[in-house]
N, C-alpha and C positions, 0 to 999 in steps of 0.2 A: 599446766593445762595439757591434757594427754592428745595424744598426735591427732585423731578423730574431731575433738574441738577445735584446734586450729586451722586443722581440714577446712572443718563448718566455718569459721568466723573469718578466713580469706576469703572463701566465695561470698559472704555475705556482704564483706568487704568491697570486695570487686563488683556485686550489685550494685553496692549503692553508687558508688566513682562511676559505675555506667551511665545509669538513673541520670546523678545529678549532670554528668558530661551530656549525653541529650538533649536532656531538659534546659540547660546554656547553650548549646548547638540552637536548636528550636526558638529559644528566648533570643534568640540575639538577632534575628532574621524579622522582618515585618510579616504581617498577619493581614493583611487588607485585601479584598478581593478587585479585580477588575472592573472601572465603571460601566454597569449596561450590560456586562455580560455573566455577571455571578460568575466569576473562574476562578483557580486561585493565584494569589498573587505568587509569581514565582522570582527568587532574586539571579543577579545575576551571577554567573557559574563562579568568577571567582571571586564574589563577594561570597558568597556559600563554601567556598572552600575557605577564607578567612574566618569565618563565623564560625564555622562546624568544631575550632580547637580541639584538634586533631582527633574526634572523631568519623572521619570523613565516609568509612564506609553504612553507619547508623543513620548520616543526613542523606548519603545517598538511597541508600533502603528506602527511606520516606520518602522522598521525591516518587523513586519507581512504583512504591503502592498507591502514592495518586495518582500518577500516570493510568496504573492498572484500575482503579478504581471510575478515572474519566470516563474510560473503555468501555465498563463493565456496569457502567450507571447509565450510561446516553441511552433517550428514549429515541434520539437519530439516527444517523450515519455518525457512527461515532470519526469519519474521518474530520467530518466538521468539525473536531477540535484540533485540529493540523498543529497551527502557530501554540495553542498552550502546552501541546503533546510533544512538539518541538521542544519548549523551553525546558520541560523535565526531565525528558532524557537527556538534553546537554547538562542539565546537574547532573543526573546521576552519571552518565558518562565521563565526564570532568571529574568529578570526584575520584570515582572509580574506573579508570577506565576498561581494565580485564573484566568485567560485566560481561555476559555474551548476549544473552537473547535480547536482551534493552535495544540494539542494534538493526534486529530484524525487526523489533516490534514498530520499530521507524519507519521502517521502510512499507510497512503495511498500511498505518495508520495513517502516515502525515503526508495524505495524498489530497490534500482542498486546493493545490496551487501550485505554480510552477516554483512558488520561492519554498516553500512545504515541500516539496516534492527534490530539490536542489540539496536540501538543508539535510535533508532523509540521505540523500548519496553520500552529504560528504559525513553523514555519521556512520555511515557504511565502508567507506574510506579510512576512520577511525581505527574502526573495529578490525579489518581487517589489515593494518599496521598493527596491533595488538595482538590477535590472534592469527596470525601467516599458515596455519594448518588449518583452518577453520574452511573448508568449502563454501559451505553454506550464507556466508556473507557474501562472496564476489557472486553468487549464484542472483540471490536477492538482489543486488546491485543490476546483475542483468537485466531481470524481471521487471523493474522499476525502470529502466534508460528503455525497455520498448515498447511498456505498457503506457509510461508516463511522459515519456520524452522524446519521443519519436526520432529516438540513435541508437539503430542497429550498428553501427559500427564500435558504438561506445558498448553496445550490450553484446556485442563479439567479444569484446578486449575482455568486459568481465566473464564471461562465460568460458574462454580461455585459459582466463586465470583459473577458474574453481577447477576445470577438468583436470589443471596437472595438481591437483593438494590428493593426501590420501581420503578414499571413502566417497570420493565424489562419484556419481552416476555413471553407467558407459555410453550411453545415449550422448555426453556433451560434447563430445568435439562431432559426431551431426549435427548437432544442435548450432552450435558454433559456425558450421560450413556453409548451414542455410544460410542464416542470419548475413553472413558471408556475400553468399549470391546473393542474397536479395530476392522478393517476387513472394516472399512465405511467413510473411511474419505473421498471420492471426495464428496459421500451425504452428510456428516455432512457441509464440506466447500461449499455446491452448496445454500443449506438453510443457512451458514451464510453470503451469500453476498448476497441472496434475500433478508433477513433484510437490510442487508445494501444499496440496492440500496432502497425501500421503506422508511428508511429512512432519505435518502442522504441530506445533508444539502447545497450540492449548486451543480451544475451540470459539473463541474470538477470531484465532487467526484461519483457522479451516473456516468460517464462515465466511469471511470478508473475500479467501480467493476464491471460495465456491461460487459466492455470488459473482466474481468477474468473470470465472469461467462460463456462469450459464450466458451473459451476455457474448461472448466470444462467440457458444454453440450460438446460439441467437441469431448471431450474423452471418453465421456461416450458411444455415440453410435460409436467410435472406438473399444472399448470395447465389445461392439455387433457385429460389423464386424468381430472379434478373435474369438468368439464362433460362426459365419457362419462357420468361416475358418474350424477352428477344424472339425467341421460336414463334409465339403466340402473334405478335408482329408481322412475324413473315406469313407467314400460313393464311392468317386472316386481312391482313392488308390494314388492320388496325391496333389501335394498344386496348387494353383491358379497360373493364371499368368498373369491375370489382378484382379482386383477386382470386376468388372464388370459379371464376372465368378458367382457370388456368386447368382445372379438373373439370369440366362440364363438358356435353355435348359429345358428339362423336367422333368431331374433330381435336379433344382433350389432346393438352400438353402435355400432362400428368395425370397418374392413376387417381392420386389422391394430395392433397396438399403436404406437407411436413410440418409434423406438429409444431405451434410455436411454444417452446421451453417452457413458458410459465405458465400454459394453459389459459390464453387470451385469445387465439387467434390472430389472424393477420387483417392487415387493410391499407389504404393508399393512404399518405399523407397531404391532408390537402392543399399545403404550402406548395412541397416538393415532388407532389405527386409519384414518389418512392414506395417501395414495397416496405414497412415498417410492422412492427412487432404490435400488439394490442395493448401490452404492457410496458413496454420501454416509450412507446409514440414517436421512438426517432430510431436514425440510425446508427449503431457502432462505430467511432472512427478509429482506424489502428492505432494501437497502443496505447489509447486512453479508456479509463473506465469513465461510464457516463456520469458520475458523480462529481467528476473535475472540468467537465467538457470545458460547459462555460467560464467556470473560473479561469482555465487556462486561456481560452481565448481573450477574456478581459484582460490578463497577465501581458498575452503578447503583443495584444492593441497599446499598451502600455509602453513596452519595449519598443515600440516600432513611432510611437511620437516624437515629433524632433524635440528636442532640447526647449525648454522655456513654453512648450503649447501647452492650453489650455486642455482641461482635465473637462 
């Protein structure tokens, strides 16, 4: 057989040992979806490393394209798949763990809960024992401890850490100082999702910080409408009763109101009688996007019950 056929009939070789190693990865693993929620069933990491017989980077592969695919299919907020987007990146992570972007994509996505959101750190903890040159994970690590966790102390340490790796931003150690002092964190989280949408690595992810960031701008000229009020207060010896009020008459607080982001307008909220967004109906609380509020709260109402109470 001349050297070109053997060429040919190793790789064909080596297709099929691929093929069939796979397809016994894959066969060996259950197939059943979760009850009530159509998700897929995912095993556990090191049952998946047992089953994979030592194709462990091909099982991980798969995992991460349904991971990608969860993402990429939701007609929702795809963070509402937290806990399944959880379990596949710890396969593929496990697996594999030099993986890089699997990491951030954690951190992005698995934001429904505080145990989601926990689970996202230490897979960012991971990665960055992995990759020690990599910025960009302790960066995200930050982003996450003050967007979602409200620890600025904890999102100083990471943001410390990324500033001495190389290629990191020269903004970080201000970044870091604020956080620091304290008194600044919607500005310190507004400049770190401007990085992160600048350097978004696929447009899933530039979406998801874009949308946090319009909520940030959102509150911030909320926040501007509080201090008309206050003035509007004094001036007239009463509070508003529309917000509309705040630019009227000749006695006007303001020239003109500030646009609200999504193009809704503003109004009172009739609960909390708050200056709220048209489109959000509520207010920003630091370093949470509104998409976890309440789940975090139920989390912590959880946390804070004594032992043995009723649910």
């Amino acid at each position: 057989m001349s050297g070109p056929s053997r060429k040919a009939l190793a790789r064909a070789l080596a297709f099929v040992a691929l093929s069939i190693g796979t397809a016994a990865s894959h066969a060996s693993l259950p197939s059943e979806r979760a009850a009530g929620e159509n998700e897929l069933w995912v095993p556990d990491p090191q049952v998946a490393r047992v089953a994979s017989l030592g194709f462990r980077n091909l099982v991980s592969d798969y995992h991460w394209i349904q991971a990608i695919q969860v993402v990429g299919g939701s007609t929702v907020d795809p963070s509402r798949h937290g806990p399944l987007l959880g379990k596949l990146v710890d396969v593929v992570t496990t697996l594999d763990p030099w993986v890089d972007h699997p990491y951030r994509f954690a951190a992005l996505w698995m934001t429904d809960s505080l145990d989601s959101v926990r689970k996202a750190d230490a897979l960012l903890s991971q990665g960055i024992a992995y990759h020690p040159q990599e910025w960009r994970n302790p960066f995200y690590q930050g982003v996450n401890r003050i967007l979602y966790l409200d620890d600025a102390a904890g999102a100083a340490d990471s943001i410390e850490q990324a500033m001495a790796l190389p290629g990191s931003p020269e903004y970080l150690p201000r970044l870091a100082a604020r956080l620091r002092a304290g008194g600044g964190n919607l500005e310190a989280a507004a400049v770190m999702l401007s990085e992160l949408i600048a350097t978004a690595e696929d447009p899933y992810t530039r979406a998801g910080y874009e949308k946090a960031l319009r909520e940030i701008e959102t509150e911030r000229r909320a926040r501007l409408l509080d201090t008309a009020r206050a003035e509007f207060q004094r001036r007239h010896g009463r509070d508003i009763a529309r917000v509309e009020e705040l630019s009227e008459g000749p006695s006007r607080v303001l020239v003109a109101l500030p646009p609200e982001p999504n193009g809704k307008g503003w109004t009172l909220d009739p609960e909390s009688g708050r200056i709220v967004s048209g489109y959000y109906g509520s207010r920003y609380e630091p370093f949470l996007h509104s998409a976890v509020r309440s789940e975090r709260d139920r989390m912590r109402a959880q946390e804070q019950r004594p032992a043995g109470g009723r649910s």
